[in-house]
C-alpha positions in Angstrom: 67.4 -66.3 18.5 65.0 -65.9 15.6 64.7 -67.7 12.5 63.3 -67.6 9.5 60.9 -70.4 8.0 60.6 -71.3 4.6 57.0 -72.3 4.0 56.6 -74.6 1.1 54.1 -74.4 -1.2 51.7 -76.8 -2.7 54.0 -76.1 -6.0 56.9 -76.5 -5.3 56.0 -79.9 -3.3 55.0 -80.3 -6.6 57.9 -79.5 -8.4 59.6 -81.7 -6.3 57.7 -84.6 -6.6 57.9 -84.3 -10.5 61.4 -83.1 -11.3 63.1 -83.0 -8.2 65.6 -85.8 -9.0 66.1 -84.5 -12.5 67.1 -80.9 -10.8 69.7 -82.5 -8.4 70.8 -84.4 -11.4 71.5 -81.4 -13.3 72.8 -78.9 -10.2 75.0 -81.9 -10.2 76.2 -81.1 -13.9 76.4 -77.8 -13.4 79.1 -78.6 -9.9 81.0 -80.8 -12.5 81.7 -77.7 -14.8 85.7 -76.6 -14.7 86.7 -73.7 -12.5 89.6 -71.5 -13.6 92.4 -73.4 -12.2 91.1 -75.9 -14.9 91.6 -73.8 -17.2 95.1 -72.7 -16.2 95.6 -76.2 -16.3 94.5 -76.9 -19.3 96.7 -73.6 -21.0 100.0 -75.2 -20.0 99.4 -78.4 -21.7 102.0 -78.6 -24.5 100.1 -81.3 -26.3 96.9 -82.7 -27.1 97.9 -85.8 -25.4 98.6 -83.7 -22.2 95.3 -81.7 -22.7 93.1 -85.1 -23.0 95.1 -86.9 -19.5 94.0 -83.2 -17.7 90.4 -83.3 -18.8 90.8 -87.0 -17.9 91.0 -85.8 -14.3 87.6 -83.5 -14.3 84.0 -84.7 -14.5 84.8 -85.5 -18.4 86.7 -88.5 -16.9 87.8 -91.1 -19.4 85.5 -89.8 -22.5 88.1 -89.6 -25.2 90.2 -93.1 -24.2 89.1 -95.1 -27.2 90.8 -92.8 -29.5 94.1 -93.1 -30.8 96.8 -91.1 -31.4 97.2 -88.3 -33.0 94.4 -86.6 -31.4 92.6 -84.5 -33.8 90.6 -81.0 -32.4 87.7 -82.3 -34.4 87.8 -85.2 -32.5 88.1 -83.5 -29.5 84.6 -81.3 -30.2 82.8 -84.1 -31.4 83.1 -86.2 -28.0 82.6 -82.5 -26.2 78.9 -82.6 -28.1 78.7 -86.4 -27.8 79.0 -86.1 -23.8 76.1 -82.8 -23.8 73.8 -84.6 -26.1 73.5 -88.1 -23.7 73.5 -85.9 -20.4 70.4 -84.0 -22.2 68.9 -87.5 -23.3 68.8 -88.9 -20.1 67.4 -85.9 -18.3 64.4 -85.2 -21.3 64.0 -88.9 -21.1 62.9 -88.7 -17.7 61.4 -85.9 -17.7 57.2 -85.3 -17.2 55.5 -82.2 -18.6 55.6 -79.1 -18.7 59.3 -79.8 -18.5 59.6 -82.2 -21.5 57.7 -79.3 -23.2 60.3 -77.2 -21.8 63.1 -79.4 -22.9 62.0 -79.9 -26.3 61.9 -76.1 -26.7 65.8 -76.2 -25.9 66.0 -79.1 -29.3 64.1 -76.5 -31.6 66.9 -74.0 -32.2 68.7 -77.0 -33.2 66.4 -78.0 -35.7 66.5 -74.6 -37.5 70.2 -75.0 -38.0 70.5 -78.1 -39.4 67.7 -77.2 -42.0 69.5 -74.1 -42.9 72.7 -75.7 -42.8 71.1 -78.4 -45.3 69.6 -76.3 -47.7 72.8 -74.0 -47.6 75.2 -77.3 -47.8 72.8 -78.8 -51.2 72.9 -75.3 -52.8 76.9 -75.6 -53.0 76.4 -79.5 -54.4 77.1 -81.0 -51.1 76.7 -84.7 -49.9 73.7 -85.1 -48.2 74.7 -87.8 -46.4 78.0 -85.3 -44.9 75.8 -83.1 -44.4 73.5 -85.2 -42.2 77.0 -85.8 -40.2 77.5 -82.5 -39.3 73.7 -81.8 -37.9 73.6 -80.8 -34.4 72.3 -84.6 -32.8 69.7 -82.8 -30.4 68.2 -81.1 -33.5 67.8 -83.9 -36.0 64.3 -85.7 -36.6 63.1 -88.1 -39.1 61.8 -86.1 -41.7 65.5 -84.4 -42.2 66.6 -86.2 -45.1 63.9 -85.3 -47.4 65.0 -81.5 -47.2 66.7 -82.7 -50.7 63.4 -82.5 -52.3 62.9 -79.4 -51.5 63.1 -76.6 -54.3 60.7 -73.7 -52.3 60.4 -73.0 -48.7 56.9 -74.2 -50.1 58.3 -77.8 -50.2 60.3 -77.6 -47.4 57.2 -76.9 -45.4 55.0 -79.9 -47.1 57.9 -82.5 -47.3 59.7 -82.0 -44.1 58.4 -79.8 -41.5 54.5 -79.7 -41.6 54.4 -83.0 -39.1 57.2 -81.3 -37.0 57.2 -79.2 -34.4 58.6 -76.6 -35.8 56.2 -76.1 -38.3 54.2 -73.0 -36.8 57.6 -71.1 -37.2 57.6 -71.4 -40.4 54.3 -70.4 -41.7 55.7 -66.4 -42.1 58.4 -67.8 -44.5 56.0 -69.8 -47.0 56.1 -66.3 -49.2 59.7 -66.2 -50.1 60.1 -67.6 -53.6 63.1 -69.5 -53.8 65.6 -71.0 -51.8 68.5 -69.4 -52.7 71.2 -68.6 -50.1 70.5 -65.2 -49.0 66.6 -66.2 -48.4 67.8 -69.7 -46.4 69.3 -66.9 -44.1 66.2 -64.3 -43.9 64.4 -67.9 -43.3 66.8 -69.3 -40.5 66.1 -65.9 -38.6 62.5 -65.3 -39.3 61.9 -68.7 -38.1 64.0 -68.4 -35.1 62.3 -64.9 -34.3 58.5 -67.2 -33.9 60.7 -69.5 -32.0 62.2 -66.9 -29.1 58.8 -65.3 -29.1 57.1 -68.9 -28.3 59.3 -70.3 -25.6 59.3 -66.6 -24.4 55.3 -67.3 -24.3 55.7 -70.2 -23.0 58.1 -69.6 -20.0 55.5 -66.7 -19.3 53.0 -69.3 -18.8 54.3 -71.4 -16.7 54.8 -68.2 -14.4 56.4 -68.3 -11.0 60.1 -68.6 -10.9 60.6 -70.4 -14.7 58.9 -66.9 -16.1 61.4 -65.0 -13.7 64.5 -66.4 -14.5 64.0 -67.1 -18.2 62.7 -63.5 -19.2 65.7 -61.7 -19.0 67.6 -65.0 -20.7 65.4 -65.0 -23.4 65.2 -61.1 -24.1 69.0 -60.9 -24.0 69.1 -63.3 -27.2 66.6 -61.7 -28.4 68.2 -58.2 -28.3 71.6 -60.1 -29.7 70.4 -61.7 -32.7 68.5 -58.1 -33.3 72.0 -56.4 -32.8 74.2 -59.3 -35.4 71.4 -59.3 -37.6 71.8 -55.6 -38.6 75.9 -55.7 -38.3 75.4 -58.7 -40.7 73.3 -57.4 -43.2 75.9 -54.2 -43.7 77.3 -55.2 -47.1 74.6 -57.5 -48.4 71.2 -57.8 -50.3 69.2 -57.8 -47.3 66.9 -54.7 -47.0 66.4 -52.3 -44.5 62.7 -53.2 -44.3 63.8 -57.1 -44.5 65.7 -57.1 -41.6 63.0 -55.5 -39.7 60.7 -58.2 -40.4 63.6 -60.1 -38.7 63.8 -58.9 -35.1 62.3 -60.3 -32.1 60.1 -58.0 -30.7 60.5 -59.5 -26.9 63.7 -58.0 -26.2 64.6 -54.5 -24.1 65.3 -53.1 -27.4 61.5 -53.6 -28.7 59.8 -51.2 -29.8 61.8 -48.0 -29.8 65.5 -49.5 -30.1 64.1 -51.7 -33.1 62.5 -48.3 -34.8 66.1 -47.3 -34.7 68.6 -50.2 -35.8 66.4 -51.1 -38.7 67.7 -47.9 -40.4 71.3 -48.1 -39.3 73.9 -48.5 -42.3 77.2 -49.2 -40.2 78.7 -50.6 -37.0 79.2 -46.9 -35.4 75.3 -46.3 -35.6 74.1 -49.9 -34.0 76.9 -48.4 -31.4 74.8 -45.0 -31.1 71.6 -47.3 -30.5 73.1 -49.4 -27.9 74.1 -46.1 -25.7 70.0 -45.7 -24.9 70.9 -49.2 -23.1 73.4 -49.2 -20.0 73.4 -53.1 -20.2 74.2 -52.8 -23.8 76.7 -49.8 -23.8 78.8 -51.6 -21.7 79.4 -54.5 -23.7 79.9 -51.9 -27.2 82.5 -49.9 -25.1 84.3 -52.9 -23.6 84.7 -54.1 -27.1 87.1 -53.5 -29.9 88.5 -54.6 -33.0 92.3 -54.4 -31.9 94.9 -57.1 -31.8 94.1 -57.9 -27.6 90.7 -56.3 -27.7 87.1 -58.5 -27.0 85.0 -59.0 -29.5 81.8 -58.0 -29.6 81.1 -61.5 -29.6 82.6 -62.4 -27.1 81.3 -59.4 -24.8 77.7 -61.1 -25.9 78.9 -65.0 -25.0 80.1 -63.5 -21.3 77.1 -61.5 -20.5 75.0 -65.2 -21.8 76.9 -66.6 -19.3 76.7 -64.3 -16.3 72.6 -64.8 -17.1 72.5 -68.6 -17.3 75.1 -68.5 -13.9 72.8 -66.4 -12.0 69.7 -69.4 -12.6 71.1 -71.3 -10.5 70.7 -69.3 -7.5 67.0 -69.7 -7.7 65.4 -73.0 -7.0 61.7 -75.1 -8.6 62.1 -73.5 -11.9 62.7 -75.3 -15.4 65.5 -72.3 -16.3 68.4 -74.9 -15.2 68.1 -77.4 -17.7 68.5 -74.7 -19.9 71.3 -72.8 -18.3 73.0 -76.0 -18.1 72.7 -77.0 -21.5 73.7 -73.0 -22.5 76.7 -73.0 -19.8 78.0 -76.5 -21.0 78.4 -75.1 -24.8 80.3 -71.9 -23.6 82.3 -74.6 -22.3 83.1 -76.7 -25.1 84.0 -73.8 -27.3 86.1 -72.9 -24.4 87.6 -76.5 -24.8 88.1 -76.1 -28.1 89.7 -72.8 -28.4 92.1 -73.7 -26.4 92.9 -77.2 -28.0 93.1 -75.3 -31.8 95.8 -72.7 -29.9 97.6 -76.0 -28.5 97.6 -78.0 -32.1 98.8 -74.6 -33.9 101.1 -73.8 -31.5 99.6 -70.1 -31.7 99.4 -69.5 -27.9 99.4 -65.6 -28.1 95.4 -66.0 -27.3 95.3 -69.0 -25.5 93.6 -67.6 -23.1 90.4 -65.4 -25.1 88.0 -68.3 -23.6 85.1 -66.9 -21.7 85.2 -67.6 -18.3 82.6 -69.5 -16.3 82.1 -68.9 -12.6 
């Protein structure tokens, strides 16, 4: 009768020692997620009543008792976040470096959104203080509010983001003139291209498992915003040699696949690119634009979550607060698109959620 030792090593002692309790805490999370016959469940509710007194029964337990009738699906998304937000708190927290690095990584994404969605929501004469409501609570910091001042990505550099740390992202975007909206959107990808290339630099040097697991994560969104930033640009101002400025370039698809979607001019020729890619073929052929077909979208979303599943299989790496955080968003806009079906009565697609296994 043989067996097999483990041998632990001095770092993962270490890595138990400094985040073992915050991993358990979060495999714990990840055990709480719902499992398909949740779902089922929550597709035969014929109200939002029903649908809150089943989620009432999972790991979100009580979380929407304060509110009153009639639920509203805003409501409903709002507590969703409200509930990911504090289980991130508490974890970052707690949390000693590099994984506090690690975790604030995860907030920066955020950050970019609510600046864009600021300077986008001022340029149509919105209130800022709506505005500040709507900001994704992991990504907002101080220096938010003054984003009003801003009339160049200049000022928005000086006035809001040069203590931040987001700043090094955004020292590519200080030559764009204005701040008009199609330049907010070449700035909200150009600054989240230095961002995926950073925490992709980062993982790397942490090494071991983290670099292992988060690789392939990372160059998979890198690879997707390359592929939505070229399908969204068809039909606008943004230039072919623009939108190459945009793409990461730590994704499969860099160099050669990037050589050829900067020059693509519609959908059928991204399509042509993605053929060099098995991984990426797959997902364009499984994909349509017919009445029960997948979205492209939504073929992305599934393969994101078939990635951030498969971190969990591994052990003493950081990739699970991050997989968690990634898994537990599928989940709410799972949530949610079923909730919208519910309060339209409009079940035809009830059940286009994304699965999580």
């Amino acid at each position: 009768h043989t067996h097999t030792t483990h041998t632990t090593t001095m770092s993962e002692t270490q890595f138990n020692m400094d985040h073992g309790y915050l991993e358990g805490l979060v495999r714990g999370f990840r055990g709480g997620i719902l499992k398909e016959s949740d779902y089922q469940n929550l597709c035969q509710c014929e109200t939002l009543e029903d649908l809150k007194l089943h989620l009432a029964t999972t790991d979100y337990g009580n979380f929407l008792q304060n509110e009153s009738p009639p639920l509203a699906v805003s409501t409903i998304d709002d507590k969703l976040r409200d509930k990911l937000v504090n289980e991130f708190r508490h974890i970052r927290n707690q949390a000693v470096e590099p994984l506090a690095t690690f975790m604030d990584f995860i907030t920066y994404g955020y950050m970019i959104d609510n600046i864009i969605l600021l300077i986008t929501g001022l340029l149509h004469d919105r209130d800022m203080q709506e505005l500040i409501l709507k900001c994704h609570p992991l990504g907002v910091f101080p220096e938010l509010r003054a984003v009003s001042v801003a009339q160049t990505p200049a000022d928005l550099y000086n006035a809001v983001l040069i203590d931040t740390p987001i700043a090094p992202f955004f020292l590519n975007c200080l030559s764009e003139q204005d701040l008009d909206e199609l330049n907010a959107e070449i700035i909200r990808n150009r600054l989240y291209k230095d961002y995926l290339e950073s925490f992709y630099q980062f993982c790397q040097t942490i090494g071991g498992a983290t670099a292992d697991v988060m690789g392939p994560i990372l160059q998979f969104e890198a690879d997707r915003r390359a592929f939505n930033i070229t399908i969204n640009s068809f039909g606008t101002e943004l230039t072919k040699e623009d939108r190459e400025t945009l793409y990461p370039t730590i994704g499969r698809l860099y160099p050669e696949g990037l050589a050829k979607l900067a020059p693509c001019s519609d959908y059928d020729e991204v399509q042509r690119v993605a053929e060099y890619y098995p991984e990426y073929r797959e997902l364009f052929n499984r994909s349509g634009s017919g009445a029960g077909d997948r979205t492209l979208e939504d073929m992305f979303f599934e393969t994101e979550v078939k990635l951030n599943t498969l971190s969990f299989m591994q052990q003493f790496h950081y990739g699970v607060f991050y997989s968690f955080v990634r898994l537990k968003e599928q989940e709410c806009r799972n949530i949610v698109w079923i909730a919208e079906c519910i309060a339209q009565d409009h079940r035809a697609k009830i059940h286009s959620y994304i699965p999580i296994l």
